[in-house]
N, C-alpha and C positions, 0 to 999 in steps of 0.2 A: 668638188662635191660628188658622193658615189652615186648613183643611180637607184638607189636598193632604198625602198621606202622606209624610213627607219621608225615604223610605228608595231603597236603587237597586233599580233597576227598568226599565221601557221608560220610563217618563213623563223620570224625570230621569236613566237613563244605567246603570252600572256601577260611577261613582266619585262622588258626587253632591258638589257645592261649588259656593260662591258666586262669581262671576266678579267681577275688580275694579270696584269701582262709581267709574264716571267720569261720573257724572252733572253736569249743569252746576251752578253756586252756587245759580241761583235756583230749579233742580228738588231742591236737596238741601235747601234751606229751606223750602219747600211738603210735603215729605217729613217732615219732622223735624215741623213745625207741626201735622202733622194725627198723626200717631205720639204729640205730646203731648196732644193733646186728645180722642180715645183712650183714653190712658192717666187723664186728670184723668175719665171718663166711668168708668171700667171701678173707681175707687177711690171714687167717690160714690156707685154704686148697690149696691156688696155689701161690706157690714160684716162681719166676723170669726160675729156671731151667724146672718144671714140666708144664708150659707153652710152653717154647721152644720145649721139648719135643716132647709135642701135636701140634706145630704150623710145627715140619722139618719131624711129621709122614704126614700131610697132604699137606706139599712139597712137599714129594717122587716123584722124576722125575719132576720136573717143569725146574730143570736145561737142563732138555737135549727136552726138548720143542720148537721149531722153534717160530716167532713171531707170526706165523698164528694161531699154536696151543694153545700158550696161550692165546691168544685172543677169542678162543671156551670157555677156562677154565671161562674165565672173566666173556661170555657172561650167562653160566646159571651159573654162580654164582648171575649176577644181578638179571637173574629169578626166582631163591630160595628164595634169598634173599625178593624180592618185594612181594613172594605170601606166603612166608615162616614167615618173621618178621627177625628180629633179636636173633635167637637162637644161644643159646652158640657154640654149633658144627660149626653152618655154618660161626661164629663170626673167628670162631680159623681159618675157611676154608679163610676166607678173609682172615686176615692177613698173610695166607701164602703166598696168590695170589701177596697183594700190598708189600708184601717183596722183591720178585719176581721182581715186575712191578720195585719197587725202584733200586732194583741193577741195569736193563735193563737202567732206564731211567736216572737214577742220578752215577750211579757207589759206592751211598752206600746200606752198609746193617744194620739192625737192629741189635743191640745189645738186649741180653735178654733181659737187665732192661727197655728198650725202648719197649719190646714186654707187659711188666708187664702195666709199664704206660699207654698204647694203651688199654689193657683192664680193667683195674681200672676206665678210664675214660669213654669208654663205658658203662659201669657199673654202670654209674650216680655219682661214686664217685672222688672226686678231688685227682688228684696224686703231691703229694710234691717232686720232683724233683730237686736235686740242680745246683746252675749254670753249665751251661755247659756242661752239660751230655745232649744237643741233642733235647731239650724241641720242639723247633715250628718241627723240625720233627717228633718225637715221636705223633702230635697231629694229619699227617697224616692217622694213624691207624683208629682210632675213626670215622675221619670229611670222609673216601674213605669209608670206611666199609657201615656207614649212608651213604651217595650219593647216592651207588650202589642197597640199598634198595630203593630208589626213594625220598628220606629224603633231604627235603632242606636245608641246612648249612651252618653257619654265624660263622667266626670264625673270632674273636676280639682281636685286638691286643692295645698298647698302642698310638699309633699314624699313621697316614699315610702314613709316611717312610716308618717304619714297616710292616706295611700293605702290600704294593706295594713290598716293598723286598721279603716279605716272596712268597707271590703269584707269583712274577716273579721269584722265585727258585725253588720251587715247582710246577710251572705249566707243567714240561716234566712229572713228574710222574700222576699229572691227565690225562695228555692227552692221557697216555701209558695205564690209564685205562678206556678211553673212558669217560673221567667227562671232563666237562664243567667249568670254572671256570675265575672270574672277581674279580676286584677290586674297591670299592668306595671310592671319593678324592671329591674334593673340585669345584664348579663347573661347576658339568657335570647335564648336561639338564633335566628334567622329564623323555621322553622317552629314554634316555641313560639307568637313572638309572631302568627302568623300564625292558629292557633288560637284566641287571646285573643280577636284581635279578629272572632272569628267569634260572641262570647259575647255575647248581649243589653246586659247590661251593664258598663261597662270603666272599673276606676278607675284614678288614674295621678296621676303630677303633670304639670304643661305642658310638663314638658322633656321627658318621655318622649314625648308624644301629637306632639307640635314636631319632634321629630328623626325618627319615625318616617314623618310626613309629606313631612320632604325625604329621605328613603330613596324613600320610593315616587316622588317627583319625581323624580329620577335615574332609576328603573328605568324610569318610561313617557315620561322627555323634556318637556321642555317644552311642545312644539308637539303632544303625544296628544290623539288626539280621544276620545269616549267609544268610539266605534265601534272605532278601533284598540284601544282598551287592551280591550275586551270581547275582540277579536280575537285579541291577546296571552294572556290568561288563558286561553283555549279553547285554544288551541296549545300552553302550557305544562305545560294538563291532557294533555292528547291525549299528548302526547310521557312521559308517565308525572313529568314536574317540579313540584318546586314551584312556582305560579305566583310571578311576581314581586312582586308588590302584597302588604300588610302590611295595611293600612285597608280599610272599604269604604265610601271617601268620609268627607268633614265635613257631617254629617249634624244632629246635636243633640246639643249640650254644655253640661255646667252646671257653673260654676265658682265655690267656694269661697272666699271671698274676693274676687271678683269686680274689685274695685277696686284690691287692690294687685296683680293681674295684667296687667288692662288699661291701668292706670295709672301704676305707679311703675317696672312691668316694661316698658312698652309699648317703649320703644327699647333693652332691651339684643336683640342678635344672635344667632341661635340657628345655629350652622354646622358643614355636614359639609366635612371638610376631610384632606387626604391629605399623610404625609410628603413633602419637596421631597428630589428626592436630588443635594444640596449638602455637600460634608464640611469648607466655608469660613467658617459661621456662626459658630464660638471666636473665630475672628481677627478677623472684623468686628464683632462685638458690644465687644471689648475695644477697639477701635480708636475705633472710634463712643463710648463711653463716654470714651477719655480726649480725643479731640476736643471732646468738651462739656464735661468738666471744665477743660479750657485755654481756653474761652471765658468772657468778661467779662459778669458781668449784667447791670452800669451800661449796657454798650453793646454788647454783641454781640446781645443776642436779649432774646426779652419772654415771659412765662408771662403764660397764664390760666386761674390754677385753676378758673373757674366752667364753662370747656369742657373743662379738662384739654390743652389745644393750648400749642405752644411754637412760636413764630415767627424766627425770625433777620430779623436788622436789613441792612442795607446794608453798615454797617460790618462786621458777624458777616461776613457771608459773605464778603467780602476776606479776613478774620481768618480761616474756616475753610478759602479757598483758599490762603493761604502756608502753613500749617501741613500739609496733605494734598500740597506737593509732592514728600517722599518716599516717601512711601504709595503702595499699588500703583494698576496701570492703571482699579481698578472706583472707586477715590475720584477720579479722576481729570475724572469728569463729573462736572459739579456737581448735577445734579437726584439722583442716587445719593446724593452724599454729604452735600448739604442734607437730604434725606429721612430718612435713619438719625441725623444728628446731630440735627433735632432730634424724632424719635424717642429717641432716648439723653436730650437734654433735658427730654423727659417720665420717663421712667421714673428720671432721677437727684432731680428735684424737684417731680413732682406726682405719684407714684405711692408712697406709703408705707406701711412695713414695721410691721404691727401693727394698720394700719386698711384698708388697700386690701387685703391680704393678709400670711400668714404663712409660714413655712419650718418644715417637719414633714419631718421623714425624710430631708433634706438634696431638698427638692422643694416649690419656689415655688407655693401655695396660693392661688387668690384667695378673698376673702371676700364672698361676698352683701352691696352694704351695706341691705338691708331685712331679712334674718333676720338676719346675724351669722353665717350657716352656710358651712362651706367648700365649695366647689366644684372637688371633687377633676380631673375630668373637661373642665373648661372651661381657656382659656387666651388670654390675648389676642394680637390677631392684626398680624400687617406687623411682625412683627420685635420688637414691643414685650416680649413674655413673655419673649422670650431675651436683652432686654437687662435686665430685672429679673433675671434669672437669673442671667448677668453681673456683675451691680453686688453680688448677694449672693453670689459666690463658690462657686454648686454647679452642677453638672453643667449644663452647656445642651444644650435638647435641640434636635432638629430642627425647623427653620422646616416651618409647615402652611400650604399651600394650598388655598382656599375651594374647594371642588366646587362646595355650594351652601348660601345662609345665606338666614333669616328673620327677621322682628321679630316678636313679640308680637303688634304693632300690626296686620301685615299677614296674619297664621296667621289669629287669632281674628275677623276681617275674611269670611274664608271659610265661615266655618261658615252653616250654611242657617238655623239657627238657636241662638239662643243667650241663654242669661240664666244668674243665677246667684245671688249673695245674701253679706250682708256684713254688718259692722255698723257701717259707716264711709263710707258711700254720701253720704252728704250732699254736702261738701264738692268732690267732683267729679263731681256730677249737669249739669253743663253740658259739660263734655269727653264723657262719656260719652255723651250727648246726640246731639251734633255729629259724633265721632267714629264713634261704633258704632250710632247711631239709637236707642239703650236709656234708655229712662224706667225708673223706679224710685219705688216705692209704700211708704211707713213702717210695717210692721206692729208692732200694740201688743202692748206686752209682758203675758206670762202672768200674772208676775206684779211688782207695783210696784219700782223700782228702790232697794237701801237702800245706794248706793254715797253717800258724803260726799266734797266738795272743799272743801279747805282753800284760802285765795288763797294764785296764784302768788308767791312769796319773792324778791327780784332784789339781790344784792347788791354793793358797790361795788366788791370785791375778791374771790380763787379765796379767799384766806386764811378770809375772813368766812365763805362762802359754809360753808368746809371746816367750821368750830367750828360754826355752826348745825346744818348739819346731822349729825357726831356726837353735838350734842347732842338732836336729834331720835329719832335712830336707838338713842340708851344709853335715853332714856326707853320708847320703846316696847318693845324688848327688855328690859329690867327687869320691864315689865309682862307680859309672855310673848307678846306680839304678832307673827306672822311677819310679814315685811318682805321684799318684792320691790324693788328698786333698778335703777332705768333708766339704760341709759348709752346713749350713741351711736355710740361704737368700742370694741374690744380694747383701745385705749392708756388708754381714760378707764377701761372696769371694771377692770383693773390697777393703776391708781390709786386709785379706791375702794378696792380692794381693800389698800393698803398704808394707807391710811387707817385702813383698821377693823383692821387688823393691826397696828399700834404701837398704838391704841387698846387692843387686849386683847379684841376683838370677835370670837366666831365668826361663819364663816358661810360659804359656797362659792360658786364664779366660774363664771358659764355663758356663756362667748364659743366664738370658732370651734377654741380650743385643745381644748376639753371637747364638742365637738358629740355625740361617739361616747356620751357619758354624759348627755342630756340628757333622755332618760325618765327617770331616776333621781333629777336633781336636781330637775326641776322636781315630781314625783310629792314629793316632800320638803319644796319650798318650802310648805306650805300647814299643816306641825306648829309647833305652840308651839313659839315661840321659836328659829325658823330664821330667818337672814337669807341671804336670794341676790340676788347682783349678775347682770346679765344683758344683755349689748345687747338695742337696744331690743326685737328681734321676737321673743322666747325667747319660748315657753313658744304661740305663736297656734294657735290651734286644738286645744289640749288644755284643759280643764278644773282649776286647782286645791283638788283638794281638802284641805276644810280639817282640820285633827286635832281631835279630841276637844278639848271644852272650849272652839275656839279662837272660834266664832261667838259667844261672850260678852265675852270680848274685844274686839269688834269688827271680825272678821273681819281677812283680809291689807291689810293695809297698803303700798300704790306710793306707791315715791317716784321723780320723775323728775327726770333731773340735765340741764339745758341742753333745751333745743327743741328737736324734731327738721325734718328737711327741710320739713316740712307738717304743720299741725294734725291732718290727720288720721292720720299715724302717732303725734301724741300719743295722739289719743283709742283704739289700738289698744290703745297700751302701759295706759291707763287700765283699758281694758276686760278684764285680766288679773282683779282684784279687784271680787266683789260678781258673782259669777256664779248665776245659778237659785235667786233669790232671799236668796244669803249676803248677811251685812252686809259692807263693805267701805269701803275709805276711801282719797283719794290726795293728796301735796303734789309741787309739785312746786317745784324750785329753780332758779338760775341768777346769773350776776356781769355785771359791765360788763366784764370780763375777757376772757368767753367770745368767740373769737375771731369768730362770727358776727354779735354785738355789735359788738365792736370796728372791726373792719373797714365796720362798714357807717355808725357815724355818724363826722364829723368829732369830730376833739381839743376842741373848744370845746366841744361837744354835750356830751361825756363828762363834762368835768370841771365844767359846770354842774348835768347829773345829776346829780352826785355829792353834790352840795351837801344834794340831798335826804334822802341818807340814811347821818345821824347815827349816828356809832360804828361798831359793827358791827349796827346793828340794817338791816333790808332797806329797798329806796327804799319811799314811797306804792303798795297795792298796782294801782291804775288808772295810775299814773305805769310802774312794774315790767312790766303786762302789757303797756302801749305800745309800751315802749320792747323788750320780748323778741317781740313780734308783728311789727311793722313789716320787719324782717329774714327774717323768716320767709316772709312775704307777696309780699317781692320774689324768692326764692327757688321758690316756687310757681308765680311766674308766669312765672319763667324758662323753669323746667320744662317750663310746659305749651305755651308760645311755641314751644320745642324737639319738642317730641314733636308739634304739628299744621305746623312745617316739614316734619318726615319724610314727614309722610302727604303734602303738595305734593310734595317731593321725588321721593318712591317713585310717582306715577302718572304725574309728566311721565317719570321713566326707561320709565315702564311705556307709555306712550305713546310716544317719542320711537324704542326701540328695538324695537314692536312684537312685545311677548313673551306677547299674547293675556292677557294683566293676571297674569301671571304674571312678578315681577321679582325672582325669588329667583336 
């Protein structure tokens, strides 16, 4: 951790943020190299005990301290702190304090491993923490430690809920240390939010902290210097207005989940965008729409679902220029009307109803596909949303032009500093690496894990697949076992679900149809004898607990139906069951059926697979995880091939049209 307070000020400015880093290859790899070894220094010399150690010598006596005295303790801790930096001694000194403050104000205390995580993550480095061991606490350490330096902090959770929970459980302990602390939702006013973020500490999810940063980019321009925007603020005071600015600066942010932000999030677009005032958009959306259904697939154009792109052929586009010569003057250019048709081509065959999104209130929804949650607020952009809108027959609304958009990739890029913590690090410890300079350190659990895996099941047909597992699912329900069931879209838990419904099976659906209700069900899943379907990311970052009697049982039981995009959103969906020491158990299933499968070996492949597995009974289980991993793997690596184009992509724009490394 540097020593350099990383708040505004004269040193770093008004608005403090990271400038794009265009350092050459072979400076980024000398960087990265000594960041790791660092990092492999800093996890060899301090073990989980020889920290606590050092944290209950500089306890000594804090228990037998009245409220007034430790509140002197507090107070020149904050003054060390602020004139001192962040040095390891006074580091250790904090967290003795906010251990302290915690037990006063919450009635809990820190576990070592929870002391390990608190400084790993200070440390700049991301702590792998598995479920249940205590995680949005353990981030306490870190986010009070930074505050008490004078250190502004944003700490980012996966949604709102979340958000608002954690802040509403955690706010006795800030206020026990004298911080400040608020919550951003959905909303609330400019000068609301402008207050927030005047609060030591700010929880939020990344869309909120995301958008509110390209608002304040708008307001100071691209080209602000600190100087000007100090200048701006001074003026806006002076004249009796609210100043323009929201933030004060990207300062230190710690992020919940850390991995499926930076990673699975890292290329969707985050964008401020303004109605286009056009009253022509009905008639080209149905126009564009019936131009691509009058084209040929054999030979007018080519899909590819693993980009979502729709291309026209040679022959297409002759085919789409005799067909447009009654259409008006705007079909009339051909880059116009190549561009919308095969936009219409996307949205009539790679954009579907159920898994890409839904229709609630006669209003085309997209779907997160890592929660399953809706994203009322979001829309896709160049015409696409209004020709899904089109194609489903409800109100289309006005085309939105980009003001200014973001990535994931390049917001969380900016921050001066940053780490955060997960329990799914592993798997993409080298992107994270590369990308964002961030090592990551395994911290051990509190206590042993009593989660059981059953081998993956593969079988040669949906049919097989279906009768195994109701036969799975009647036995453990018989036995009064709750049961979590993993799906990968809306269309698959709806099928489940008609499954267990001819069966005679209760149980309840948690996808993006039910988002509104998902405190309720998931607070549910964890009693005797509940079964709940759920796309994959239900339920992350809450707790199931289990009902009376059910830990003898053997805890909740996941079951997972097909692969998802990366091992490591399996291991999420795992990490649902066997939490904070419950027993837990997971199977998970899959066919030669499954179109991930399917698609990816050759007919030959398949049908000699097959050979392997007899009846209905599943292939060999080393044969089963082969052949369901191998697809999985190229799917990963596509991924991640796509998300470090972006980052070339986004610095040569950021270089080429010199936007001072701002290319939003």
């Amino acid at each position: 951790m540097p020593n350099v307070v990383l708040k505004p000020g004269l040193t770093l400015g008004p608005y403090p943020e990271r400038k794009e880093d265009q350092a050459d290859e072979l400076e980024q790899r000398l960087r990265t190299a000594l960041h790791k070894l660092r990092s492999k220094h800093n996890q060899k010399t301090l073990a989980p005990q020889i920290l606590a150690r050092k944290v209950n010598k500089a306890a000594q006596g804090f228990d037998a301290l009245s409220d007034d005295q430790l509140n002197k303790v507090i107070n020149k801790l904050r003054t060390d702190l602020r004139y001192k930096g962040l040095k390891p001694g006074l580091i250790v000194g904090a967290f003795a304090v906010i251990r302290e403050a915690a037990e006063r104000a919450l009635g809990k205390r820190f576990h070592d491993v929870q002391l390990l995580g608190g400084w790993t993550m200070i440390n700049g480095t991301i702590a792998e923490m598995e479920t249940g061991q205590g995680k949005t606490f353990t981030t306490t350490l870190p986010a009070c430690t930074a505050a008490l330096a004078g250190i502004p902090v944003h700490i980012m959770t996966a949604n709102d809920y979340l958000a608002q929970r954690d802040q509403e459980t955690l706010a006795p302990l800030y206020q026990r240390l004298g911080l400040t602390s608020s919550v951003l939702s959905d909303g609330q006013a400019h000068a609301v939010r402008q207050q927030i973020y005047q609060s030591a500490i700010v929880h939020g999810s990344g869309p909120q902290f995301t958008f509110d940063y390209l608002r304040d980019r708008l307001a100071m321009g691209a080209e602000a210097s600190p100087n000007q925007l100090y200048l701006h603020q001074q003026i806006a005071r002076k004249k009796g207005l609210a100043p323009p600015l929201l933030m004060r600066g990207l300062c230190f942010a710690i992020v919940d989940e850390i991995d499926s932000v930076l990673i699975d999030e890292a290329r969707t677009p985050l964008i401020i965008s303004r109605q286009r005032q056009s009253s022509d958009e009905q008639n080209q959306c149905i126009d564009a729409l019936f131009l691509a259904r009058a084209l040929n697939q054999e030979s007018d154009f080519k899909l590819t679902p693993e980009t979502r792109s729709a291309q026209l052929t040679t022959a297409g586009k002759l085919h789409l220029t005799e067909l447009c010569r009654t259409l008006g003057e705007a079909w009339q250019r051909h880059r116009h009307r190549e561009f919308y048709t095969e936009q219409a081509l996307r949205a009539l065959y790679l954009f579907h109803r159920e898994k890409d999104y839904i229709v609630r209130d006669k209003r085309v929804m997209i779907v997160d596909p890592l929660t399953g949650r809706t994203m009322p607020d979001r829309s896709w952009d160049q015409g696409l949303h209004q020709l899904i809108e089109a194609k489903e027959g409800v109100e289309i609304t006005g085309v939105r032009d980009a003001q200014a958009k973001i990535t994931y990739q390049e917001f969380f890029r900016r921050y001066l500093f940053l780490t955060g913590l997960s329990g799914t690090v592993t798997e993409s410890a080298t992107e994270l690496r590369s990308v964002y300079g961030l090592e990551y350190q395994r911290i051990p659990t509190h206590q042993s894990s009593r989660r059981q895996y059953q081998k993956e099941r593969i079988y040669s047909t949906e049919e097989c697949l279906k009768q195994a597992l109701l036969t799975e699912i009647k036995s453990l329900h018989g036995c009064g076992q709750p049961l979590l069931i993993g799906t990968r879209s809306i269309e698959e838990s709806q099928q489940c679900s008609q499954w267990l419904h001819n069966s005679g099976l209760p149980h309840r659906v948690f996808n993006a149809h039910q988002d509104a209700e998902e405190a309720n069900i998931i607070a549910a899943a964890g009693n005797a004898g509940a079964i709940t379907i759920a796309t994959n990311m239900a339920g992350r970052g809450t707790d199931i607990a289990l009902g009376q009697g059910v830990a003898q049982m053997g805890g909740l039981h996941v079951i997972a139906i097909g692969r998802n995009s990366s091992r490591r959103v399996d291991r999420q969906l795992f990490g649902r069951c066997a939490r904070q020491g419950d027993p837990g158990s997971v199977s998970a299933y899959g066919s030669l059926q499954d179109p991930a499968i399917s698609q990816f070996y050759p007919t030959a492949i398949l049908k000699l697979v097959r050979c392997f597995a007899k009846k209905s009974r599943p292939l060999p289980a080393a044969l089963g995880a082969l052949i369901a991993r191998l697809p999985q793997r190229r799917q990963e690596r596509q991924e991640r091939k796509q998300r470090l184009s972006l980052i070339k992509q986004n610095q040569f724009l950021s270089r080429a049209l010199a936007f001072s490394g701002h290319g939003e």
